[in-house]
LUMTIFI-330864 format. One record per residue (C-alpha): residue in one letter; y, z, x; residue number from 0. Coordinates in Angstrom, 3 decimals. Layout:
BEGIN
+------+----------+----------+----------+-----+
| type |        y |        z |        x | seq |
+------+----------+----------+----------+-----+
|    A |        Y |        Z |        X | NUM |
...
+------+----------+----------+----------+-----+
//
This chain:
BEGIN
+------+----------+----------+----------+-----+
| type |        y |        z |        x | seq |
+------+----------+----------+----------+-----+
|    X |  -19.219 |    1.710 |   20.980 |   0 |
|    X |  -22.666 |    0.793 |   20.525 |   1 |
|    X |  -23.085 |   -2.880 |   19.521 |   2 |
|    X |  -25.720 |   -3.357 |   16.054 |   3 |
|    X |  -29.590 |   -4.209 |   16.900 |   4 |
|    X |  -31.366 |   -6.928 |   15.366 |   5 |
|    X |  -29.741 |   -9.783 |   13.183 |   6 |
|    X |  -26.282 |   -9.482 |   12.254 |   7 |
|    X |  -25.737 |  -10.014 |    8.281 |   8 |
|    X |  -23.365 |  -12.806 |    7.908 |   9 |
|    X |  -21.333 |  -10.702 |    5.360 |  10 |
|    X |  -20.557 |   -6.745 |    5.537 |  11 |
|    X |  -19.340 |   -3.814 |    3.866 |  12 |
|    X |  -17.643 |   -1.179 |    5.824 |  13 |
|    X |  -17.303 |    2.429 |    4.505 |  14 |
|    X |  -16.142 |    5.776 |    5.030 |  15 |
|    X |  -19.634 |    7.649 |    4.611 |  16 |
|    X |  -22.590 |    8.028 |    2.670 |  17 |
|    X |  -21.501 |    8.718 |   -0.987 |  18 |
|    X |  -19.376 |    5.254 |   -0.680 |  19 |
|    X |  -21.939 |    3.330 |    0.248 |  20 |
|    X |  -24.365 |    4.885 |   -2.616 |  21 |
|    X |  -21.789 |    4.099 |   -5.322 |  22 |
|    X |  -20.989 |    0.948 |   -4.390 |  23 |
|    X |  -24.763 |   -0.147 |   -3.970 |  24 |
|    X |  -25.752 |    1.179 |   -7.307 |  25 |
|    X |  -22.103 |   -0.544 |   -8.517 |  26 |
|    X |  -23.829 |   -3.560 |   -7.514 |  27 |
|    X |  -26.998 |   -2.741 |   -9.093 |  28 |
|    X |  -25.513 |   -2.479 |  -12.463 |  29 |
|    X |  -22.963 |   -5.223 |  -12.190 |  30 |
|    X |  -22.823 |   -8.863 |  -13.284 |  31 |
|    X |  -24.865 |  -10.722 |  -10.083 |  32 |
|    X |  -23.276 |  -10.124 |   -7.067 |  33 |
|    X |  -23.580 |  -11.924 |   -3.308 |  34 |
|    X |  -25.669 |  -10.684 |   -1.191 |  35 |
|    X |  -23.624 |   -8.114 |    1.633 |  36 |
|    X |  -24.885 |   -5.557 |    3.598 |  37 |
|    X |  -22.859 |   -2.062 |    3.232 |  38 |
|    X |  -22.188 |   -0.099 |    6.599 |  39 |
|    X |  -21.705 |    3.689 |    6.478 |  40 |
|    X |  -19.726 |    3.958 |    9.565 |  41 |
|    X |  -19.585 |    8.097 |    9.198 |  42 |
|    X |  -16.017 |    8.399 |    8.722 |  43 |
|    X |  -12.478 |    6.510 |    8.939 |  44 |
|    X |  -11.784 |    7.824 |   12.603 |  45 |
|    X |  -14.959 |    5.697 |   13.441 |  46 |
|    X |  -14.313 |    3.081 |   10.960 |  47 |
|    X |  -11.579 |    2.088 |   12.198 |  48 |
|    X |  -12.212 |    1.741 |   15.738 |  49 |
|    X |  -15.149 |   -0.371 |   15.026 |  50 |
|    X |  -13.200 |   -3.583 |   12.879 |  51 |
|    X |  -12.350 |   -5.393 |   15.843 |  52 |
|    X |  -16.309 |   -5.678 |   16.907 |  53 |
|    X |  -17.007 |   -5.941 |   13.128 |  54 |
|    X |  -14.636 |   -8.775 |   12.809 |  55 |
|    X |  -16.062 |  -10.642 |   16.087 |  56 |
|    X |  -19.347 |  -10.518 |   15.399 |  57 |
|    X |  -21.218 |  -13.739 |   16.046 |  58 |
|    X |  -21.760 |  -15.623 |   12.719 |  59 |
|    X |  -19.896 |  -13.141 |   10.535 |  60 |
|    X |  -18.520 |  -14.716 |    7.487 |  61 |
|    X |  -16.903 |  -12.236 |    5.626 |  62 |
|    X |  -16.018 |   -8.150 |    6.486 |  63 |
|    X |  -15.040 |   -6.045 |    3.466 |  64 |
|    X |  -13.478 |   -2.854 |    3.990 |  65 |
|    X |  -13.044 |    0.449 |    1.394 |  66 |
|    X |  -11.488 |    3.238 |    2.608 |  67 |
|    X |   -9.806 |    6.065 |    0.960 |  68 |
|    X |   -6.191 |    6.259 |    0.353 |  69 |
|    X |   -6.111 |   10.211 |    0.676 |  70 |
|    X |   -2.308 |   11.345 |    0.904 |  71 |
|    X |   -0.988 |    8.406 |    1.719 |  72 |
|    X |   -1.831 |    4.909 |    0.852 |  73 |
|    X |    0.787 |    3.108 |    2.909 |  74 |
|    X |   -0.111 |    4.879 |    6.250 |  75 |
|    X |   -3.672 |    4.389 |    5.627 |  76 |
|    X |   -2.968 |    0.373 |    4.582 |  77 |
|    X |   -0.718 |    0.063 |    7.661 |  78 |
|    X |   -3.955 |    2.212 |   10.147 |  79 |
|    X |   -6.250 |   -0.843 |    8.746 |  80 |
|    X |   -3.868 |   -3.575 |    8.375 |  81 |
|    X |   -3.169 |   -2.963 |   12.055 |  82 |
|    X |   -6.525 |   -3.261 |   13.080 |  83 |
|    X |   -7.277 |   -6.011 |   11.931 |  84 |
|    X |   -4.103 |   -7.456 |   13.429 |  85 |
|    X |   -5.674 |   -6.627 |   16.435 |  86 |
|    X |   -8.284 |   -9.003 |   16.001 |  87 |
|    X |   -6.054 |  -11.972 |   15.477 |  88 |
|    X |   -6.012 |  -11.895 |   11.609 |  89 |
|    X |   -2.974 |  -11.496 |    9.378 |  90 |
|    X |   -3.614 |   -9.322 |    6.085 |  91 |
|    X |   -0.262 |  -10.241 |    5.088 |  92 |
|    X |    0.990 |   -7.796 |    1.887 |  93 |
|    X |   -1.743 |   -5.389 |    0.011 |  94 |
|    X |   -2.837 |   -6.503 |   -3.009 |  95 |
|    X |   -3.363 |   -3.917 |   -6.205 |  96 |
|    X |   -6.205 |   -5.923 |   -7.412 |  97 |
|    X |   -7.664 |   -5.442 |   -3.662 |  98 |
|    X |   -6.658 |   -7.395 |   -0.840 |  99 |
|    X |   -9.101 |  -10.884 |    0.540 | 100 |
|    X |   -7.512 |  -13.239 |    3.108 | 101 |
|    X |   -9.286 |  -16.285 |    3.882 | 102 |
|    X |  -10.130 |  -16.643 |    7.765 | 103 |
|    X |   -9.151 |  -20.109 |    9.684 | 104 |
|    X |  -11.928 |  -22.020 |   10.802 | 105 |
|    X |  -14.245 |  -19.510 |   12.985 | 106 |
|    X |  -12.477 |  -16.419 |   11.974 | 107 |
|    X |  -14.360 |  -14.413 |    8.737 | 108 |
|    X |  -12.893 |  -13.764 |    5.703 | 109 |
|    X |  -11.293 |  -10.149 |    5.432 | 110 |
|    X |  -11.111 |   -8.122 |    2.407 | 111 |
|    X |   -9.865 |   -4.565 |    1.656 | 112 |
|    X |   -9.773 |   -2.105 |   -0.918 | 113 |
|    X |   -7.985 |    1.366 |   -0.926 | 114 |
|    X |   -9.672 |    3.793 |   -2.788 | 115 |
|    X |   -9.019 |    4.775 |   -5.611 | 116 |
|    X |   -7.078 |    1.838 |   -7.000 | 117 |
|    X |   -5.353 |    0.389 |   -4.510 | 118 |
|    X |   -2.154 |    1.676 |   -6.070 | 119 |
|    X |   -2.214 |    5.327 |   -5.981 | 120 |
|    X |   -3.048 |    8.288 |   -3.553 | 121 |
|    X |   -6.797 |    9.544 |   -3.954 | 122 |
|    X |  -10.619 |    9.279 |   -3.226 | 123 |
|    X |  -13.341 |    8.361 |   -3.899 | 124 |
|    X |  -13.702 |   10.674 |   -6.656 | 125 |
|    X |  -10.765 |    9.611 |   -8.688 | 126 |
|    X |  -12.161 |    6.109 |   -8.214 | 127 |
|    X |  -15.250 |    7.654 |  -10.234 | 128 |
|    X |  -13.527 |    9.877 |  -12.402 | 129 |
|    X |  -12.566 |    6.551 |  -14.525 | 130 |
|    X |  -16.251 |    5.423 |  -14.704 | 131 |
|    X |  -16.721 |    8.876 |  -16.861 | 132 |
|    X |  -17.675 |    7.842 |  -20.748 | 133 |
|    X |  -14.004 |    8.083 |  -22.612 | 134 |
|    X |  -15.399 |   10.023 |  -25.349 | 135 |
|    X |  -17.789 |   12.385 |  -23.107 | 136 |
|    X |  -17.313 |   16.105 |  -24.350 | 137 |
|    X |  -18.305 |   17.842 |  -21.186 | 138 |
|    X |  -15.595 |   15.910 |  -19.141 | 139 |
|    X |  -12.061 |   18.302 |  -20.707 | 140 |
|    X |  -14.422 |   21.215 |  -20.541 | 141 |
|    X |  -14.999 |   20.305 |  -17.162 | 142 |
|    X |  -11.953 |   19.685 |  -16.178 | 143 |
|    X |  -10.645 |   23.195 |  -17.968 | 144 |
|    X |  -13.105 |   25.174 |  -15.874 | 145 |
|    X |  -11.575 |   24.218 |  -12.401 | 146 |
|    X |   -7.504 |   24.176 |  -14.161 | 147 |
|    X |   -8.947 |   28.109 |  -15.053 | 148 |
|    X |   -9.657 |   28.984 |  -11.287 | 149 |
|    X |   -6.754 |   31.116 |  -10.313 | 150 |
|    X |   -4.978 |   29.622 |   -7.591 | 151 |
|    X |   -5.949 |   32.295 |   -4.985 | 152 |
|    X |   -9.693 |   32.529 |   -5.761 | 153 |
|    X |   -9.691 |   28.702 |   -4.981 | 154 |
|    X |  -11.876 |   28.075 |   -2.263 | 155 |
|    X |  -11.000 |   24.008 |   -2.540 | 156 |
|    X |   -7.682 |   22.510 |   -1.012 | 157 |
|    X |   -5.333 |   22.268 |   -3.638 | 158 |
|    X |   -5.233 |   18.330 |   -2.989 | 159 |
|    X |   -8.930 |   17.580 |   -3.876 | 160 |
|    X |   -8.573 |   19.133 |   -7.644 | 161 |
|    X |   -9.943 |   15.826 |   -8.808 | 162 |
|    X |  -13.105 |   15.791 |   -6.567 | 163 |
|    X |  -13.738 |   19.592 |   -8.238 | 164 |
|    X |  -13.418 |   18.392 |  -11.337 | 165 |
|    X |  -15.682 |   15.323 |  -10.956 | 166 |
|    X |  -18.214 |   17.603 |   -9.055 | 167 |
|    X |  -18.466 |   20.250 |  -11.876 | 168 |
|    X |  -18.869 |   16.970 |  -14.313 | 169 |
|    X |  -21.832 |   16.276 |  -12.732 | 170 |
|    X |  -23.497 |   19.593 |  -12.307 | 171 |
|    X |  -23.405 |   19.725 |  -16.121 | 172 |
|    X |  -25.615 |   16.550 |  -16.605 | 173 |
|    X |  -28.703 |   17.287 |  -18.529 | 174 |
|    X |  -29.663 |   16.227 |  -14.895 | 175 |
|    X |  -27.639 |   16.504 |  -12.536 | 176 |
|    X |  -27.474 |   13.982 |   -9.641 | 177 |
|    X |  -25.247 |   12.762 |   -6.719 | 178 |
|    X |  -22.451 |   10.314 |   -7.884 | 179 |
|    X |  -24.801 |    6.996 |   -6.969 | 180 |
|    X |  -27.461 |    8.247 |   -8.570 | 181 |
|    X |  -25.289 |    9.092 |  -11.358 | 182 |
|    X |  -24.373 |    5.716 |  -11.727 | 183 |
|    X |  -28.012 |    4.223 |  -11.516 | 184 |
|    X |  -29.272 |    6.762 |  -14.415 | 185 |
|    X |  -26.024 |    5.912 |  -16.691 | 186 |
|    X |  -23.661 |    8.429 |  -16.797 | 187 |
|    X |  -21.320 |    6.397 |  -15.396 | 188 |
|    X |  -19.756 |    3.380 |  -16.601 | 189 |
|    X |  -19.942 |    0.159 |  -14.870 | 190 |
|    X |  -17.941 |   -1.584 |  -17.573 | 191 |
|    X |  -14.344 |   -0.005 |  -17.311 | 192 |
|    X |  -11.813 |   -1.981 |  -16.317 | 193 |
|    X |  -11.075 |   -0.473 |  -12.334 | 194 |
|    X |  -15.023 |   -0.674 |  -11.724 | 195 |
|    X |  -14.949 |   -4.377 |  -13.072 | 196 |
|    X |  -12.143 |   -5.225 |  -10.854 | 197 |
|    X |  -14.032 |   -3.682 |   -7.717 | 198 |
|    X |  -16.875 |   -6.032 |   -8.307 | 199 |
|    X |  -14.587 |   -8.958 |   -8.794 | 200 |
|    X |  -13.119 |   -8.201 |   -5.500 | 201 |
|    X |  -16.649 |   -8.139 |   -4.247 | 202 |
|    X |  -17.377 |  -11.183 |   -5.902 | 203 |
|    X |  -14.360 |  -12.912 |   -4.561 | 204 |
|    X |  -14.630 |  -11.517 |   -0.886 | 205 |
|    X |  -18.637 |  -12.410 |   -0.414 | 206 |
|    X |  -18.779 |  -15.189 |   -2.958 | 207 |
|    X |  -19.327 |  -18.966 |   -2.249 | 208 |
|    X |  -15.869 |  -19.514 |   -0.895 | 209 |
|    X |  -17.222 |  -17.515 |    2.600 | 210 |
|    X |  -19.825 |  -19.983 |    3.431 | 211 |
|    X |  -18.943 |  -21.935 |    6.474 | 212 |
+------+----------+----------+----------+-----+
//
């Protein structure tokens, strides 16, 4: 694996792929202040994965955060990570619903993770946004009617990514419609709901103060 050029950031943010790393930079954009953390699209959780243990040893890192989706399975995907980073010397100990952070010893980082969508519950990314959608939007039932009225065998998605559909066709009906980022930058989405607020606390908590050695 091909170690970073240039100056290492102190604090990072790996993720899955691009659309992660749009949503949660334009998250932060919209948020109460957050610390400063570089986000790392690491093109998918085959090569996320493999790359924690360099992540995690990286000279001068303070603090890795990691967001990955929970897909089918959230336990097999907490125990893939949790692993990992057991690999590197550093415990996780038991997830966390309100997203995990585990304070390093003295030159070991701080380690966060968060298991899209909720930490709690099977899912993607797109679930995770589905709950920044306005509660009173109109278009969002209709929207959601549209896919529930595609017969099951002209279906060309897999049965299991319904909500990403649904989501998708949401944003096609914007008076503009944009990628889920840029979605979130223009104000379609809500930054205020209560899971997005607890993903920026986690952020807050995992590259706040309390990783400055």
């Amino acid at each position: 694996m091909a170690l970073p050029t240039g100056p290492v950031p102190d604090r990072v943010l790996l993720v899955e792929g691009r659309d992660d790393r749009y949503v949660v930079d334009h998250i932060r954009r919209r948020s109460p202040p957050l610390p400063d953390f570089e986000i790392v699209d690491k093109g998918g959780i085959d090569p996320l994965l493999a790359s924690i243990g360099v992540e995690l040893k990286a000279p001068g890192r303070q603090a890795v955060g990691i967001i990955v989706d929970a897909n089918d399975d959230i336990e097999a995907r907490w125990s893939a990570v949790k692993d990992r980073v057991s690999r590197a010397g550093i415990a996780l100990g038991d997830r966390d619903p309100n997203g995990t952070v585990v304070r390093g010893a003295a030159l070991e980082p701080d380690v966060g993770l968060w298991i899209m969508p909720d930490n709690r519950s099977p899912g993607e990314l797109e679930d995770f946004i589905a709950d920044m959608i306005p509660k009173d939007d109109s278009v969002w039932p209709l929207s959601r009617a549209y896919i529930d009225g595609i017969p099951a065998e002209s279906r060309p998605f897999n049965p299991k990514k319904e909500k990403r559909a649904k989501v998708h066709a949401w944003l096609a009906a914007r008076e503009r419609p944009r990628p889920m980022g840029l979605a979130i930058r223009a104000g379609d989405l809500e930054v205020g709901g209560d899971l997005c607020t607890q993903l920026a606390t986690w952020l807050r908590q995992l590259f706040g103060p309390s990783a400055d050695r």
